[in-house]
N, CA, C and O atoms as a MOPAC input file, in Angstrom:
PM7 MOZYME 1SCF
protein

 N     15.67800 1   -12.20600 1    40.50700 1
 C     15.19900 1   -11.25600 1    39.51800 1
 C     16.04000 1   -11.35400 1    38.25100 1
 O     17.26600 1   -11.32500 1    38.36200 1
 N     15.34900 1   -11.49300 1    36.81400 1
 C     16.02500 1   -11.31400 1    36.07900 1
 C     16.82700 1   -10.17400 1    35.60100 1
 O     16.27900 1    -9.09100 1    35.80700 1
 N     17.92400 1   -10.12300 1    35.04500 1
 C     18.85700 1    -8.62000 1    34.68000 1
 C     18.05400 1    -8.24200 1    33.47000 1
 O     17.67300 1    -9.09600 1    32.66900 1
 N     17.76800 1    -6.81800 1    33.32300 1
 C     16.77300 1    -5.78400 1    32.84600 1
 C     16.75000 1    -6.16600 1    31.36600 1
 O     15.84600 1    -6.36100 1    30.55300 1
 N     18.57100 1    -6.20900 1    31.30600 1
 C     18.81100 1    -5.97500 1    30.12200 1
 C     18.46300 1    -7.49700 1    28.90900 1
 O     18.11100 1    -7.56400 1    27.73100 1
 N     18.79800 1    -8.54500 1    29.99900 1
 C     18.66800 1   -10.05600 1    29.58600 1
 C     17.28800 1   -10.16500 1    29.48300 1
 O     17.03900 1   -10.61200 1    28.36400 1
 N     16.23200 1    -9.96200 1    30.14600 1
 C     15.14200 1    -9.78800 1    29.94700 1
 C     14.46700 1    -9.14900 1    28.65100 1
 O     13.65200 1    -9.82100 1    28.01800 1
 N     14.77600 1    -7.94600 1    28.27900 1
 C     14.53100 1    -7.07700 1    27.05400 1
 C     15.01200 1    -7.87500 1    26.22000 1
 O     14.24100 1    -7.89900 1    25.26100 1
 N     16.27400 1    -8.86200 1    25.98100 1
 C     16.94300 1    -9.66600 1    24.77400 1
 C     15.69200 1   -10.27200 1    24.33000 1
 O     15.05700 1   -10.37500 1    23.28100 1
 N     15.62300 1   -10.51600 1    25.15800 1
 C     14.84900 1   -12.13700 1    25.77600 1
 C     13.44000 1   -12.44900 1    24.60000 1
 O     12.98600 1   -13.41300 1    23.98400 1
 N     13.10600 1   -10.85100 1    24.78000 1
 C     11.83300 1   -10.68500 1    25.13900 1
 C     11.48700 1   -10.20600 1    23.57200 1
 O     10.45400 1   -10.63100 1    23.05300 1
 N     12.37400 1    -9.31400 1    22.83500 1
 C     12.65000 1    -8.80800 1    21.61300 1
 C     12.93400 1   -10.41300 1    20.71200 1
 O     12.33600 1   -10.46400 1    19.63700 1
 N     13.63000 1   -11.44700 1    21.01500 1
 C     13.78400 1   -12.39100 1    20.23600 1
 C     12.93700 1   -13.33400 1    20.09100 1
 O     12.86300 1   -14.02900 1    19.07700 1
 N     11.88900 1   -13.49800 1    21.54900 1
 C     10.78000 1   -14.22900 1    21.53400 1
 C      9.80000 1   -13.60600 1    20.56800 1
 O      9.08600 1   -14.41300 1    19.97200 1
 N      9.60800 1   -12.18000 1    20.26900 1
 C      9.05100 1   -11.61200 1    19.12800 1
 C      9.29300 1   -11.84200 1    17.87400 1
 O      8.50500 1   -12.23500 1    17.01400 1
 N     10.82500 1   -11.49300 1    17.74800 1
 C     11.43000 1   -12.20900 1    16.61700 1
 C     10.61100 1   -13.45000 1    16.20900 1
 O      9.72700 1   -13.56500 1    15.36000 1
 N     11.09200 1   -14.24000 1    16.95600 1
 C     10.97300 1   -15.92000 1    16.85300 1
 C      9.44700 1   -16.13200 1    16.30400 1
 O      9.21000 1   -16.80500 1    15.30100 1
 N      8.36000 1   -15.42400 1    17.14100 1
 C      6.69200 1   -15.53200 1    16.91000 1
 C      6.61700 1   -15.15400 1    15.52800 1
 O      6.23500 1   -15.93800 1    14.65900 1
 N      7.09200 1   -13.56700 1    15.22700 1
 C      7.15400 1   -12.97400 1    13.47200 1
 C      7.94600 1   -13.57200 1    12.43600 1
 O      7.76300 1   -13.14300 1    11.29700 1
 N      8.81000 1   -14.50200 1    12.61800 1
 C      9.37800 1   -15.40500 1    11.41600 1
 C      8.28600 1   -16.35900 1    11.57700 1
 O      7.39700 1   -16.03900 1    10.78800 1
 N      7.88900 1   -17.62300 1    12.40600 1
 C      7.29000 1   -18.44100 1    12.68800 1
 C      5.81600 1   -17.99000 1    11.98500 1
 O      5.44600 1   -18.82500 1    11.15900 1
 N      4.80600 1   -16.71700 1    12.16200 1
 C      3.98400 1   -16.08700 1    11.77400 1
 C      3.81100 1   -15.94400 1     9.85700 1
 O      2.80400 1   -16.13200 1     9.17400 1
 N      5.19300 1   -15.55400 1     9.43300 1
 C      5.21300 1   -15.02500 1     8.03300 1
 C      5.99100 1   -16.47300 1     7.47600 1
 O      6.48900 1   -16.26800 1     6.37000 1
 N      6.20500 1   -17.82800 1     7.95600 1
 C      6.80100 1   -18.67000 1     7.47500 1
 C      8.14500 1   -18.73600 1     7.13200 1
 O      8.49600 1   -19.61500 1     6.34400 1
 N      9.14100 1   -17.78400 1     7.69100 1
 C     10.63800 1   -17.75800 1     7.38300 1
 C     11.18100 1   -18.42100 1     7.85200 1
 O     11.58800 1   -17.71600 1     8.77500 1
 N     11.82900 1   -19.87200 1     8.09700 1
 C     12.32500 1   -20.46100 1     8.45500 1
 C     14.21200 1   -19.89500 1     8.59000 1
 O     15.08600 1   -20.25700 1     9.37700 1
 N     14.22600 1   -19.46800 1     8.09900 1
 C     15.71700 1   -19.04200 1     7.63100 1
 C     15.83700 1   -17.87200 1     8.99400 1
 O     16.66800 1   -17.89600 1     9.90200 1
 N     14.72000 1   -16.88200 1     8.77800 1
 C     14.92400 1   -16.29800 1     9.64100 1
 C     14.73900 1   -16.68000 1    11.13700 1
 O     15.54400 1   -16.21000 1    11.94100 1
 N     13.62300 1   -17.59300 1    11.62700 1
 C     13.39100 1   -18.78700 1    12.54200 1
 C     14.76400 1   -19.12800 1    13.36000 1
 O     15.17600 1   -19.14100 1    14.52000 1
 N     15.20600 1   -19.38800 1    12.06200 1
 C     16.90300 1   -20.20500 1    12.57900 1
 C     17.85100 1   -19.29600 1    13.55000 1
 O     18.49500 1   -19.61400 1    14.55000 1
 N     17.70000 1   -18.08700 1    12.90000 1
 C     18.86400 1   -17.15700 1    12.70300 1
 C     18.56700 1   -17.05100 1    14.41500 1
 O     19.31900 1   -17.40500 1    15.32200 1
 N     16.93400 1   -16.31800 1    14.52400 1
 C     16.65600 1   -15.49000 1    16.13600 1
 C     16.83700 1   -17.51600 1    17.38600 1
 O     17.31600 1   -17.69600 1    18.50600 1
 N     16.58700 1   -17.90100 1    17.00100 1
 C     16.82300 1   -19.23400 1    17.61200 1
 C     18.13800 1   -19.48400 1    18.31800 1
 O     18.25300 1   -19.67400 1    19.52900 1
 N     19.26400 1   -19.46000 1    17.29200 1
 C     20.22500 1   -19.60300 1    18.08800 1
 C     21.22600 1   -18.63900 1    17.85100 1
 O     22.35000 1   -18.86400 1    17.40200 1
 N     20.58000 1   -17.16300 1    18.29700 1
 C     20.99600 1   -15.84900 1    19.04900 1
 C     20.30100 1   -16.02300 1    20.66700 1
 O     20.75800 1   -15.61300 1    21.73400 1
 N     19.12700 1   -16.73100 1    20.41400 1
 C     18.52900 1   -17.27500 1    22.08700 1
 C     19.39900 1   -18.25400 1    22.97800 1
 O     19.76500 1   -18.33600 1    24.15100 1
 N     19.55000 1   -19.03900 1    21.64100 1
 C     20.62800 1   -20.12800 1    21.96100 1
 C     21.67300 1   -20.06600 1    22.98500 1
 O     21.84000 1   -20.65000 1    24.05600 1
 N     22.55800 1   -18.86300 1    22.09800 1
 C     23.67400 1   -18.50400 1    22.58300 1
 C     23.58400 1   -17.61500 1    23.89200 1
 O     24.24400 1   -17.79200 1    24.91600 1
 N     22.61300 1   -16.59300 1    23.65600 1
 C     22.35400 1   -15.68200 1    24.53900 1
 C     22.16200 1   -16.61600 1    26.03400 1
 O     22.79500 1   -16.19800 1    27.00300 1
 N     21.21300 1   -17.98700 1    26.23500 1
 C     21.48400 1   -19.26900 1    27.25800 1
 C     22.35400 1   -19.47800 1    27.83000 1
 O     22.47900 1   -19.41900 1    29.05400 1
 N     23.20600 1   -19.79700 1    26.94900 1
 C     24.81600 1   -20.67100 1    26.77300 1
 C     25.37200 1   -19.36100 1    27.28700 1
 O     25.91300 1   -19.58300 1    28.37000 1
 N     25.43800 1   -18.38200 1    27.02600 1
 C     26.41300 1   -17.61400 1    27.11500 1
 C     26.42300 1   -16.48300 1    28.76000 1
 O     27.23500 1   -15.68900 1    29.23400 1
 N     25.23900 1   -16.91900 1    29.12000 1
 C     24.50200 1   -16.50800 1    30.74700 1
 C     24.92700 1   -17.86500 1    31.14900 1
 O     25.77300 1   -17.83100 1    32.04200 1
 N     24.62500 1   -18.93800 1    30.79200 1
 C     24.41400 1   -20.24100 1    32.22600 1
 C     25.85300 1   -20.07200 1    33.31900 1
 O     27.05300 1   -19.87600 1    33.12900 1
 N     25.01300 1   -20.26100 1    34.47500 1
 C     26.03300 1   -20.25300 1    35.34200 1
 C     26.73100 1   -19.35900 1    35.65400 1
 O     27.84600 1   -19.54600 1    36.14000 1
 N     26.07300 1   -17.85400 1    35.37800 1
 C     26.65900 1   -16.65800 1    35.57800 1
 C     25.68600 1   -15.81800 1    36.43600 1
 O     24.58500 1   -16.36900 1    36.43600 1
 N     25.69500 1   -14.79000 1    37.09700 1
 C     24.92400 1   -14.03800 1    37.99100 1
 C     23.53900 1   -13.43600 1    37.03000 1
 O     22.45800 1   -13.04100 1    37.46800 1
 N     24.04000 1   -13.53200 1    35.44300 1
 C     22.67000 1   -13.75800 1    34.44300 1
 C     21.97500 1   -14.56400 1    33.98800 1
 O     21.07500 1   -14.35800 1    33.17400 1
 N     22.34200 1   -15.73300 1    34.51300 1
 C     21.98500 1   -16.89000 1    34.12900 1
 C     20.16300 1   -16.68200 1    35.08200 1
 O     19.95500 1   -16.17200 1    36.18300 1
 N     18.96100 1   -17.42800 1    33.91100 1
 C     17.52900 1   -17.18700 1    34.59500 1
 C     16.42800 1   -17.85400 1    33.85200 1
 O     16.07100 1   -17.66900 1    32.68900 1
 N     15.75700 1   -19.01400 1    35.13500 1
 C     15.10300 1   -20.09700 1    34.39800 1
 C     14.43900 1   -19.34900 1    32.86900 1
 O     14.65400 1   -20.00800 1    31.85200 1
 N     13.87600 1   -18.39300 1    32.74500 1
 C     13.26800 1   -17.46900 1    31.66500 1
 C     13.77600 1   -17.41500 1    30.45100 1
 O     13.07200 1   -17.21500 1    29.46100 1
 N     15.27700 1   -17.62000 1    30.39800 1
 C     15.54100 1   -17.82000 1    29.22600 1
 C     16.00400 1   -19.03900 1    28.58600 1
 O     16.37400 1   -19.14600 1    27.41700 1
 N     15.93000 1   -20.19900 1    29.71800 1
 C     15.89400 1   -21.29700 1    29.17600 1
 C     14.32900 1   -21.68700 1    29.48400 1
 O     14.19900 1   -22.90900 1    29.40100 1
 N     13.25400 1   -21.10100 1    29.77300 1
 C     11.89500 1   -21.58900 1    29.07700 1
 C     11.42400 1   -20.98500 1    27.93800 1
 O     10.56700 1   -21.45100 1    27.18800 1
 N     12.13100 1   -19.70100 1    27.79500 1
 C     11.53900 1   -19.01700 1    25.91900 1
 C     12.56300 1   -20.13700 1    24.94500 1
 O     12.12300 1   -20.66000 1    23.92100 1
 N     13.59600 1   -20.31900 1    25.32400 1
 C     14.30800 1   -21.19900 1    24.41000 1
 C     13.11600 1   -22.56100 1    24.44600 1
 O     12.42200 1   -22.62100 1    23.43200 1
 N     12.97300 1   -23.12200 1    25.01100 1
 C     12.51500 1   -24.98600 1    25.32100 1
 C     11.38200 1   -24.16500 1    24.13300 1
 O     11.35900 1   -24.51000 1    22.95100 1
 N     10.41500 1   -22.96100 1    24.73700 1
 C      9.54200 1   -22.44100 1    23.71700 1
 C      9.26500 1   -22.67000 1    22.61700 1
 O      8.18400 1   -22.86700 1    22.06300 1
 N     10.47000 1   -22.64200 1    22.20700 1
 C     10.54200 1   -22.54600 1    20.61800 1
 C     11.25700 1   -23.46800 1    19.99500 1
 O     11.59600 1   -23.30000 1    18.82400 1
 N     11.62000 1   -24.68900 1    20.76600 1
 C     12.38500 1   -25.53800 1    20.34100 1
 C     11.16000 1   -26.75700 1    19.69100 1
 O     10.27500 1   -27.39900 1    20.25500 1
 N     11.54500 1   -26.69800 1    18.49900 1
 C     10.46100 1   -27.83800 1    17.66200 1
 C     10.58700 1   -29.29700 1    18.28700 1
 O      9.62400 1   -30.00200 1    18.58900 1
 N     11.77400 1   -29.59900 1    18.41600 1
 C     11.67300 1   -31.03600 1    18.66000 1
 C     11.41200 1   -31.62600 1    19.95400 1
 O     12.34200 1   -31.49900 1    20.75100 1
 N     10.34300 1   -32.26700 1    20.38600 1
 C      9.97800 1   -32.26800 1    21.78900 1
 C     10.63000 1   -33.17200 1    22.64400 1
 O     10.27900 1   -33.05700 1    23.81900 1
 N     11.53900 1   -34.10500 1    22.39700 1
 C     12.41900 1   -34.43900 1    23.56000 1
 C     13.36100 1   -33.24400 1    24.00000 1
 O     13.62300 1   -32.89000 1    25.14900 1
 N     13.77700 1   -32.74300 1    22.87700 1
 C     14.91300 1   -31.45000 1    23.02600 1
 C     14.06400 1   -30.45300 1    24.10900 1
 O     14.50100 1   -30.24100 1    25.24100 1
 N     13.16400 1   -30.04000 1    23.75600 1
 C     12.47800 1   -28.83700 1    24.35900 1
 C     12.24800 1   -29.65500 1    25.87800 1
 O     12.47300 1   -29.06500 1    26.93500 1
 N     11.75700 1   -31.13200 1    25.83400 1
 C     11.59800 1   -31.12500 1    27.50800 1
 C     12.62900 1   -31.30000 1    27.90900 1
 O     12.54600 1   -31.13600 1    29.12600 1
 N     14.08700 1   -31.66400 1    27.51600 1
 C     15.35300 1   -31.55000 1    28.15300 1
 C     15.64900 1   -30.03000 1    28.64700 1
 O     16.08600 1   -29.74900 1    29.76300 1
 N     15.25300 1   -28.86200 1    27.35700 1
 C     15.43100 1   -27.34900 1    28.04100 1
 C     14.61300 1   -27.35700 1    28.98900 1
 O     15.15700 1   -27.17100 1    30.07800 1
 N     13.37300 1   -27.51800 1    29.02400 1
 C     12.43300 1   -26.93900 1    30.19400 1
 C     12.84500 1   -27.83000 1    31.51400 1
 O     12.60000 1   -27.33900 1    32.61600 1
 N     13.23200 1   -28.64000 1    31.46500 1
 C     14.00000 1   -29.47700 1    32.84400 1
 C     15.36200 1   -28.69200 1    33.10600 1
 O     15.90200 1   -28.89000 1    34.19500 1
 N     15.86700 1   -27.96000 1    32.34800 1
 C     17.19600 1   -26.98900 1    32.84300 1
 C     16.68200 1   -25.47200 1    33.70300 1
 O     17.05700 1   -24.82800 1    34.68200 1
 N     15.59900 1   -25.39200 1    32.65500 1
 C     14.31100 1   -24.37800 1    33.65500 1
 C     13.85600 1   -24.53700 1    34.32100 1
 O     13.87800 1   -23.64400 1    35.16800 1
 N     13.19300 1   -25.50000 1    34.56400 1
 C     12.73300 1   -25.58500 1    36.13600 1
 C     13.80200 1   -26.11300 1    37.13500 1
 O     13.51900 1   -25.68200 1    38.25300 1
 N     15.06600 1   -26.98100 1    37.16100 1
 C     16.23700 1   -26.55800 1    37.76000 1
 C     16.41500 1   -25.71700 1    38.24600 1
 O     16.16600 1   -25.46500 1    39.42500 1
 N     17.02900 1   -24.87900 1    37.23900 1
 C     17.25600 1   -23.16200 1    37.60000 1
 C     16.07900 1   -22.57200 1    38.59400 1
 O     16.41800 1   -22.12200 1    39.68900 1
 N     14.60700 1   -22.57900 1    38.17700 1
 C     13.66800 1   -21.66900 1    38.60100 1
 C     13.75300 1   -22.30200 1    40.07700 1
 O     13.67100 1   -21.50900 1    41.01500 1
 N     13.93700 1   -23.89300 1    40.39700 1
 C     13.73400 1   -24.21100 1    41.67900 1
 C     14.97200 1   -24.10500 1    42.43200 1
 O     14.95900 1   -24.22000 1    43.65700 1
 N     15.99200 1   -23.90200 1    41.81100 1
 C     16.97800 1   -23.15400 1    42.57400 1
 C     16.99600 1   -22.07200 1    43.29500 1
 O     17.73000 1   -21.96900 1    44.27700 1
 N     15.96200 1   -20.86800 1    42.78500 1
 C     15.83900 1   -19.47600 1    43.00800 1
 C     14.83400 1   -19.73400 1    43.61600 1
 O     14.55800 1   -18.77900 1    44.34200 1
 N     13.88100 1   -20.81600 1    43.73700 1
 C     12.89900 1   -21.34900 1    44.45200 1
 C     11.53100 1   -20.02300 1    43.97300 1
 O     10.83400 1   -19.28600 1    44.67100 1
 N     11.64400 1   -20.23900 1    42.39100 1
 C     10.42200 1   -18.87400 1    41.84600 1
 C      9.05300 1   -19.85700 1    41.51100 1
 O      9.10100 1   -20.89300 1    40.84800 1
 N      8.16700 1   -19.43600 1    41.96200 1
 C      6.96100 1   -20.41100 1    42.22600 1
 C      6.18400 1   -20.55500 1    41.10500 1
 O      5.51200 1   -21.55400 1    40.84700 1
 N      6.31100 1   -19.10900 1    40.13200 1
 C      5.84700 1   -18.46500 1    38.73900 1
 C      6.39300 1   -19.19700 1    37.69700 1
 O      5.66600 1   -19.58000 1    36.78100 1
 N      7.86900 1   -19.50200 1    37.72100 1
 C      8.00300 1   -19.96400 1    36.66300 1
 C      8.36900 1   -22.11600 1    36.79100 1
 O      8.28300 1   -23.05200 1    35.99600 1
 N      8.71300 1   -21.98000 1    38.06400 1
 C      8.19200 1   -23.51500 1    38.31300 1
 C      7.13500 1   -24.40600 1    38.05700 1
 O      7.11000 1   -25.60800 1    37.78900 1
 N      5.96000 1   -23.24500 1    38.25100 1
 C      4.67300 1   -24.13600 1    37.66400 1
 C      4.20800 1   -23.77100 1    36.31800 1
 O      3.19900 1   -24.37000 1    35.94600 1
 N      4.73600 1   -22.89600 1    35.48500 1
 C      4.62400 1   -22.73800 1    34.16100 1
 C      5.35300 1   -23.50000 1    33.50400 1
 O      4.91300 1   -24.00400 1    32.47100 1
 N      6.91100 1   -23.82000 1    34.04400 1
 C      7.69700 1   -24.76100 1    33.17000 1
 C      6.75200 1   -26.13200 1    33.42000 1
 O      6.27700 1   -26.86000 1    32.54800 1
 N      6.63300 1   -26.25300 1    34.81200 1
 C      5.91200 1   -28.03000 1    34.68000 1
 C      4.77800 1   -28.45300 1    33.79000 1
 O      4.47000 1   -29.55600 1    33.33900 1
 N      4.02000 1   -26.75300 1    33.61700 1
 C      2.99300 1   -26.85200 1    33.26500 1
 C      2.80300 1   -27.30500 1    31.66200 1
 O      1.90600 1   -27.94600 1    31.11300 1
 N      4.19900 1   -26.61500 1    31.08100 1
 C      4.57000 1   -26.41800 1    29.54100 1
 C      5.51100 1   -28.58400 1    29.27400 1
 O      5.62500 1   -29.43700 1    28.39400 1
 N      5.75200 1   -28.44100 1    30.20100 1
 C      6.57200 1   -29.84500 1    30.44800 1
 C      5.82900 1   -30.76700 1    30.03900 1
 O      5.95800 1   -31.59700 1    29.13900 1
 N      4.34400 1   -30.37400 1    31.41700 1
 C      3.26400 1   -31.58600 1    30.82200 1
 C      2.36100 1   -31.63700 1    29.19200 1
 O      2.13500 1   -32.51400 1    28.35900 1
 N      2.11100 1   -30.50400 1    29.30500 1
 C      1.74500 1   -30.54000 1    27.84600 1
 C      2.38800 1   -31.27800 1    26.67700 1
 O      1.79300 1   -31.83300 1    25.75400 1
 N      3.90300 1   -31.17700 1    26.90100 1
 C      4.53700 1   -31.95100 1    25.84800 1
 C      4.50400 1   -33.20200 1    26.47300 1
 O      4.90600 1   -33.96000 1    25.59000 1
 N      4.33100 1   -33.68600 1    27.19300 1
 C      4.67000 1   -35.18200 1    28.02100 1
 C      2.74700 1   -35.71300 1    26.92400 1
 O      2.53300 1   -36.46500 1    25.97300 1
 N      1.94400 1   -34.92500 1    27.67500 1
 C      1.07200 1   -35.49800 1    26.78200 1
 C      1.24000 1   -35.89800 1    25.38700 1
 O      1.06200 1   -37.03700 1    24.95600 1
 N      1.61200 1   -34.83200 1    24.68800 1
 C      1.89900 1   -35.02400 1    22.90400 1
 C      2.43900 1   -36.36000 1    22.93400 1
 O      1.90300 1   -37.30700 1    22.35800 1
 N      3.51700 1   -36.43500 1    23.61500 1
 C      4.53500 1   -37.45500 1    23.23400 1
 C      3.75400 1   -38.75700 1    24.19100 1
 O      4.53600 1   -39.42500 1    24.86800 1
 N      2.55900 1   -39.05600 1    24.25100 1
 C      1.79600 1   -40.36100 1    25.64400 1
 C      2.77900 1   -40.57300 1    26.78800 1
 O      2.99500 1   -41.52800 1    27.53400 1
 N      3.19100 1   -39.60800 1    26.69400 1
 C      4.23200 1   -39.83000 1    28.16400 1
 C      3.13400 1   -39.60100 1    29.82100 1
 O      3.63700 1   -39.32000 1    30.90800 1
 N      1.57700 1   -39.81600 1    29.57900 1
 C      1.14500 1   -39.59300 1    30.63900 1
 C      1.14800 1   -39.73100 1    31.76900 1
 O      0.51000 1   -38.83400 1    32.32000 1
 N      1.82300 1   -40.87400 1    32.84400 1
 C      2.33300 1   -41.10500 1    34.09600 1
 C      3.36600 1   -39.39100 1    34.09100 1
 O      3.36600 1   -38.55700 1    34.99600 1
 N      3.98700 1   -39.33900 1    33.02400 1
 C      5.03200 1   -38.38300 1    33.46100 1
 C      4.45600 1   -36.90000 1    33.89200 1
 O      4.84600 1   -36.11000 1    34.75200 1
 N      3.10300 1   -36.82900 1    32.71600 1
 C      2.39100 1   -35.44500 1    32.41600 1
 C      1.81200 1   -35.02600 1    33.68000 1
 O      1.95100 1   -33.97000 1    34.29700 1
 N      0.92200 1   -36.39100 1    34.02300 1
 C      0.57900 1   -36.37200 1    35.52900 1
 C      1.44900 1   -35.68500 1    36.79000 1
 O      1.02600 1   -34.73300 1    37.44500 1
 N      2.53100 1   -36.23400 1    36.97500 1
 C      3.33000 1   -36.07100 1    37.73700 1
 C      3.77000 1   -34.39400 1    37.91200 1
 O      3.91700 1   -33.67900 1    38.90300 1
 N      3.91300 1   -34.13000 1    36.25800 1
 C      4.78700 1   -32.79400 1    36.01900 1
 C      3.34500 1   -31.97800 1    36.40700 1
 O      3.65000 1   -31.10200 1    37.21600 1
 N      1.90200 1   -31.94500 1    36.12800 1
 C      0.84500 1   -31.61600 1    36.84000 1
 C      0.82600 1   -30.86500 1    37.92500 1
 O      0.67500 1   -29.67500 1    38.20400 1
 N      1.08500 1   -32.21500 1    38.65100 1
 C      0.95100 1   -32.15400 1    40.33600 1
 C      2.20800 1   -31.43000 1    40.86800 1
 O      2.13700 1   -30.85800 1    41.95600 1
 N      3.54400 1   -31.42600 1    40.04100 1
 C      4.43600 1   -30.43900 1    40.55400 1
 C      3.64800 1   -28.99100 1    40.40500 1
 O      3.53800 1   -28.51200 1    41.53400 1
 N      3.08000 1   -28.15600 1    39.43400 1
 C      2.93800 1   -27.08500 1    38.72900 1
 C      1.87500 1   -26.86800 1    39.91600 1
 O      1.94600 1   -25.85300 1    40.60900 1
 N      1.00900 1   -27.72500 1    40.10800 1
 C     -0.36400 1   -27.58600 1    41.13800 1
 C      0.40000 1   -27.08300 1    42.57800 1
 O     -0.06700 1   -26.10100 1    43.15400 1
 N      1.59800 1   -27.78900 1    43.14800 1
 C      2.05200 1   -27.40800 1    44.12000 1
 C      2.63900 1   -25.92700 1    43.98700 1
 O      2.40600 1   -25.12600 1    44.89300 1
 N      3.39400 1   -25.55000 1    42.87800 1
 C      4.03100 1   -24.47700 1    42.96200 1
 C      3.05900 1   -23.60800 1    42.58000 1
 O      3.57100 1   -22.49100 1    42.66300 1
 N      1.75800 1   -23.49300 1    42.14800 1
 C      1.48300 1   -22.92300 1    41.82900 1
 C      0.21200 1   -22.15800 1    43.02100 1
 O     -0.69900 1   -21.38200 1    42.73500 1
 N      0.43900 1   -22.50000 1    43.83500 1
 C     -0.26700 1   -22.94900 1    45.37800 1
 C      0.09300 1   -21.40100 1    45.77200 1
 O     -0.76600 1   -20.83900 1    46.45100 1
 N      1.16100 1   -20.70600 1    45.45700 1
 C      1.61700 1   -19.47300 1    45.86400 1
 C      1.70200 1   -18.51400 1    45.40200 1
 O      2.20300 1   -17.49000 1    45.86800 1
 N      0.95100 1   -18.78800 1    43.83600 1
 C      0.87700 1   -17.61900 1    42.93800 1
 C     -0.38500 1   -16.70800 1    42.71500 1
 O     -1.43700 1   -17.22000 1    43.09800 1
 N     -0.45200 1   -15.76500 1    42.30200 1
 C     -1.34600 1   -14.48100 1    42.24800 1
 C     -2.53000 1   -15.25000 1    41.19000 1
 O     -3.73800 1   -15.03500 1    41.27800 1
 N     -2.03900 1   -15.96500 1    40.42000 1
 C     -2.81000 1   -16.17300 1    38.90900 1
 C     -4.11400 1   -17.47500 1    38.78200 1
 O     -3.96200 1   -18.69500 1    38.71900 1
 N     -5.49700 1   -16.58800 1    38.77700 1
 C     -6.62400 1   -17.91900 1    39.57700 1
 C     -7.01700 1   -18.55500 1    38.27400 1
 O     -7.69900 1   -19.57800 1    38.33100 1
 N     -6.66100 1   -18.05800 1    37.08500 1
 C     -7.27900 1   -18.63200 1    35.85700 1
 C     -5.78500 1   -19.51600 1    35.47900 1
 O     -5.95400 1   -20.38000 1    34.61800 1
 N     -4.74200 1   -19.42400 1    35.87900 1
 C     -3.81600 1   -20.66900 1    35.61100 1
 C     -4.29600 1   -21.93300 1    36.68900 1
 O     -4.50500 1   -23.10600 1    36.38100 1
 N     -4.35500 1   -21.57500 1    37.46200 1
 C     -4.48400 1   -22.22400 1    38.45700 1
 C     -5.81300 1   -23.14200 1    37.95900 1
 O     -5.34100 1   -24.25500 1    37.72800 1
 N     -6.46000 1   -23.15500 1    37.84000 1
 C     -7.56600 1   -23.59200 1    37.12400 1
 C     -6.98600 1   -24.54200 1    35.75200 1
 O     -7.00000 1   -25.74200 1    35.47500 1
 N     -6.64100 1   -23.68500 1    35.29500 1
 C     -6.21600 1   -24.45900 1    33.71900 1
 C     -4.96900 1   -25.81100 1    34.45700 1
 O     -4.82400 1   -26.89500 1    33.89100 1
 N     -4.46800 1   -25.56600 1    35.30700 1
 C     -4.14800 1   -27.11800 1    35.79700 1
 C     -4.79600 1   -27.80200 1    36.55000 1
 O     -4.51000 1   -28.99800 1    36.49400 1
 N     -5.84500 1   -27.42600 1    37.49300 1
 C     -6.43100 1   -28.37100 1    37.94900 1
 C     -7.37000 1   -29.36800 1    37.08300 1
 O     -7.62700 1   -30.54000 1    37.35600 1
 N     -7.88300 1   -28.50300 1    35.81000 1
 C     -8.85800 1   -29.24900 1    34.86500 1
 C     -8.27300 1   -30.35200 1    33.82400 1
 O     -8.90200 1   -31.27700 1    33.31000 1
 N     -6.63600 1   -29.94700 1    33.61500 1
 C     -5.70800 1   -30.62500 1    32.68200 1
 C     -5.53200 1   -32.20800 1    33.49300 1
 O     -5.62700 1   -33.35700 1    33.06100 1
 N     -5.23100 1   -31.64000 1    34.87500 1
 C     -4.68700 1   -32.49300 1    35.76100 1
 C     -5.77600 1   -33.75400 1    35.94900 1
 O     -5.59100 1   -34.96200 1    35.80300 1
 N     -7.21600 1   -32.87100 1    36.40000 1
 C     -8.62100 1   -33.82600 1    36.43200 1
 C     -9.14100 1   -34.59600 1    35.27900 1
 O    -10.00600 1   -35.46000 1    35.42500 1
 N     -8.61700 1   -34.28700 1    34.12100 1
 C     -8.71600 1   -34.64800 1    32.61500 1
 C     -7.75200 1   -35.87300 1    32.08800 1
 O     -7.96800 1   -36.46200 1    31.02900 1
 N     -6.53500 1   -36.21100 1    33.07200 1
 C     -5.91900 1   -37.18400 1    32.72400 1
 C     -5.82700 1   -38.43700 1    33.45300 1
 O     -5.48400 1   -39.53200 1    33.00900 1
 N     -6.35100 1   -37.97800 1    35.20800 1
 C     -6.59600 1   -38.22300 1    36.24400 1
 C     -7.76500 1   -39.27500 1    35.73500 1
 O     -7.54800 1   -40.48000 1    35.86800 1
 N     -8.93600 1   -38.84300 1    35.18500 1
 C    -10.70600 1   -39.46100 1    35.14300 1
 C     -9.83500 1   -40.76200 1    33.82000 1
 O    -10.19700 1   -41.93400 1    33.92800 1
 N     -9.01100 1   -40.49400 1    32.95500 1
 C     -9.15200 1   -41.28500 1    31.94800 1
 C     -8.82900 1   -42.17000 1    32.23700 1
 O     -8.85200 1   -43.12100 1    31.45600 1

């Protein structure tokens, strides 16, 4: 479970981050970025440490090798805690960028992880949105 309070950070800066990004402030962009940053860095490896805030970080990270290096520290973490929710959302967010970048053998792969973990979750319209992503790269 994430801590209440790390969560609310979390969750207030991912807002942040959407309303600079929204009104074009880059300056301000920067600023809520690496307060997330730190807020990461400054949990990892602590009893606050939680895949969640290294997938809102990968989130918002523009540059997409960078961001799939965060979301591989997230799903780490999440499969450490063995959380099924955010395992197949990180793979899911993983593959998406694997596509951008023609990394498709990889996208595939990261797919079929998200399809497995996601085997245990409540959510029938995600669940869907990977099987069709998955069948979509699969047929080509």
């Amino acid at each position: 479970m994430i801590n209440t309070k790390i969560y609310k950070a979390v969750y207030k800066l991912a807002e942040e981050l959407l309303e600079a990004d929204r009104i074009g402030d880059q300056p301000a962009f920067d600023k809520f970025y690496a307060e997330l940053q730190a807020l990461c860095i400054d949990n990892e490896n602590t009893d606050k440490d939680h895949p969640e805030q290294w997938e809102t970080l990968a989130d918002f990270t523009g540059q997409l090798d960078e961001a799939l290096v965060k979301y591989q520290k997230a799903l780490d973490k999440a499969t450490a805690i063995n959380s099924k929710d955010h395992m197949s959302s990180i793979a899911f967010s993983m593959a998406v960028l694997q596509i951008e970048m023609g990394q498709k053998e990889a996208a595939i792969s990261s797919l079929q992880n998200a399809k497995i973990s996601a085997n245990k979750i409540e959510d029938r319209e995600f669940k869907v949105e990977i099987d069709e992503l998955l069948s979509s790269l699969v047929a080509e």
